[in-house]
N, C-alpha and C positions, 0 to 999 in steps of 0.2 A: 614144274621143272625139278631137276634132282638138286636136291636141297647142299649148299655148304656143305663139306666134311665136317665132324665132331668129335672123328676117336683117327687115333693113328692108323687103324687098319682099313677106314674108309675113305683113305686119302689115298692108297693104291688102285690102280687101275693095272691088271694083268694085261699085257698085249701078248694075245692069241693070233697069234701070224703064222698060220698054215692052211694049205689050198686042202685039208681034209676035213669037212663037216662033219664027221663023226668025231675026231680028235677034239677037235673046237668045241663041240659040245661036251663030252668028256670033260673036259679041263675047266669052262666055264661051270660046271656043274658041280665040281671039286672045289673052285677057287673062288663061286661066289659067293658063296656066303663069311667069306673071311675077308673079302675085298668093297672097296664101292663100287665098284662097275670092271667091264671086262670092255679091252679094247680088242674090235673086230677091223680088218682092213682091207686092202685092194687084192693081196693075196688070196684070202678067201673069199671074197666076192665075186673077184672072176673068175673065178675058180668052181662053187657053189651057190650062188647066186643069193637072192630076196631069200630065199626059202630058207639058207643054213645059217642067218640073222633072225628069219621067224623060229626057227628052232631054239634059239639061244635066250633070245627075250624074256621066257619066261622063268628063266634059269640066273639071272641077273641084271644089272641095268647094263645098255651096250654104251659103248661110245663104239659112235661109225665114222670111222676117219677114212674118208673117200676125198678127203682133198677137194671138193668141188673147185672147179677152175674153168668158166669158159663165157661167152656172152651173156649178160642179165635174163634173158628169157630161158635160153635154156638150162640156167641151175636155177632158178626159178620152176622151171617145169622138173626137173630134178630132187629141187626137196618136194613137191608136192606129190611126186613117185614116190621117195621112202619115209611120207609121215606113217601111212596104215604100216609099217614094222615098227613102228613106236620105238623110236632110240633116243636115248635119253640126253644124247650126245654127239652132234654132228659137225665135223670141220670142213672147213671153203678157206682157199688160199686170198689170204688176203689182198694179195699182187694181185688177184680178179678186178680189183676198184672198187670203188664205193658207191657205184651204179649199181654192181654186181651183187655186193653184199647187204646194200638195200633190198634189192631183190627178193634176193634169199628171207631176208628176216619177215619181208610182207607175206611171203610164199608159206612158211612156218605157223604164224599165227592163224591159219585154219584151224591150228590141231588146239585153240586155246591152250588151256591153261598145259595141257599135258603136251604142250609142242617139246619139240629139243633145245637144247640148250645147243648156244652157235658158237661157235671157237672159231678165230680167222688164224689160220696158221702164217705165225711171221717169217722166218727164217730157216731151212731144216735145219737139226744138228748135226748132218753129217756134212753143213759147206762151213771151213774156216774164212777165214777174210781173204787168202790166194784165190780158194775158189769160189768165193761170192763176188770176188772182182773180174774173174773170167768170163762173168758173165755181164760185167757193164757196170754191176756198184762198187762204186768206190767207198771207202770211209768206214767198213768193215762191220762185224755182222750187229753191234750192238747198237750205231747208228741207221741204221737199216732199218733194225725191229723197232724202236720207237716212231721211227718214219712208218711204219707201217700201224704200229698199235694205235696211233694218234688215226690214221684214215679210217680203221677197221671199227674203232669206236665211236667215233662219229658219224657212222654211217647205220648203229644199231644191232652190233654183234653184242654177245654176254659176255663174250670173254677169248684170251688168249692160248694161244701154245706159242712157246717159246722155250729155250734151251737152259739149263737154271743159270746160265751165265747171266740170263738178261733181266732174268726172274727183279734181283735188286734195281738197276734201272727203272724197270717199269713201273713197279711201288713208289720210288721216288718220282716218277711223273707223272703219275696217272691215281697215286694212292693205291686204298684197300677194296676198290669197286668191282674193276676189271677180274673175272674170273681167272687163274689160270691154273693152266694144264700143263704138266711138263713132262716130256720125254728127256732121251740123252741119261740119263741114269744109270748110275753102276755102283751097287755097294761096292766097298773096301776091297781090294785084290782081285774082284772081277776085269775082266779083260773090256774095253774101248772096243774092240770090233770096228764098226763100221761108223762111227759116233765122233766125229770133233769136239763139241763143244760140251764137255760133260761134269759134272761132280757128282759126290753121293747123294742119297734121298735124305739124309738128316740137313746135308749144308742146303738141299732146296726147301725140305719147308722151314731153316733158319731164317733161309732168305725172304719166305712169303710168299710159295709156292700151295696153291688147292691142293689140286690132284697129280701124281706121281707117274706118270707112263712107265711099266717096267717091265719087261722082255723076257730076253734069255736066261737072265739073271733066276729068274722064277718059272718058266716055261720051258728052259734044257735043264731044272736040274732032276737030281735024280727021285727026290720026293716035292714033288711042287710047293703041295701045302704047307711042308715042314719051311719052304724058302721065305713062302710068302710072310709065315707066322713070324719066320726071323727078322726081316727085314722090318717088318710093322712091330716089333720090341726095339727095334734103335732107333726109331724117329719120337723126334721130340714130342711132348705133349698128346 
């Protein structure tokens, strides 16, 4: 599995979110080697398929955040589909259950030691507590994701995504064990967009954040690399 980060620049994870596999490659080919992994998603999936994740792999390590989310057998037969892309990095919502995420993790261990590392995704960062409650929870989004990191861990995922709101929470309940991944990020003066629950990438890995999801921030600007270099000189350590 892909090893802990150890330098500032391999705690960023580029997300590459466009339905163009030539772009995608492009950008992972530029941003990998300055980054720990490059995050690929449902965007260009279904957009490009297996093929424009076999393209990229060899270009840097993927995280494939496809959300897995549906009855135990078939994301079970799910991750046994995208072990032969070898991604280094693969998310299942945790709201699946803990039947589910069982699943997943027995489904995984075909690929031993080289399987993916399992992230259960807790809460997106784009629901605030109005519109996590729209949807039936009550008690807001940082009660929620410990409700949920608490089933997704015990059920035998590596680790979390969650928003760096919740990032200190989960360290305080769970310790330094629990993987996590964090999207919702925006250096200094960048714009929120479509993002509720957000801070910068230095206050996430203050808080005890792995790896760094980050976007536009690095992928709309006008020199990527130069973005990416900047952002990986203001985090700590």
């Amino acid at each position: 599995m892909l090893p802990r980060p150890r330098s500032a620049a391999a705690r960023i994870i580029p997300a590459i979110d466009t339905p163009d596999a030539a772009r995608a490659v492009a950008l992972a080919a530029a941003l990998g080697p300055g980054s720990g992994a490059v995050k690929l998603g449902l965007e260009l999936f279904t957009a490009a398929g297996p093929e424009a994740v076999r393209r990229v792999t060899p270009l840097a390590p993927v995280f494939l955040d496809l959300k897995l989310h549906d009855i135990p057998n078939t994301v079970a037969g799910a991750v046994r589909s995208l072990l032969p892309l070898r991604p280094a990095m693969l998310t299942l919502h945790a709201a699946g259950g803990a039947a589910m995420l069982a699943a997943a993790r027995e489904a995984a261990e075909a690929a031993g030691e080289a399987r993916p590392i399992l992230l259960a995704v807790t809460v997106l960062t784009s629901l605030d507590a109005a519109a996590l409650s729209e949807t039936g929870v009550a008690g807001g989004p940082v009660q929620q994701v410990l409700r949920l990191a608490r089933l997704a861990l015990s059920a035998g995922v590596d680790g979390l995504v969650c928003s760096p709101r919740e990032v200190g929470p989960i360290r305080d309940a769970f310790g330094q064990t629990p993987l996590l991944v964090v999207p919702g990020l925006r250096p200094a003066g960048s714009a929120a967009g479509d993002q509720a629950r957000t801070a910068t990438p230095a206050e996430a890995v203050a808080a005890g954040a792995d790896w760094l999801v980050i976007g536009r921030p690095i992928t709309g600007a006008a020199d990527p690399v130069a973005a990416l270099a900047e952002i990986a000189a203001g985090l700590p350590g």
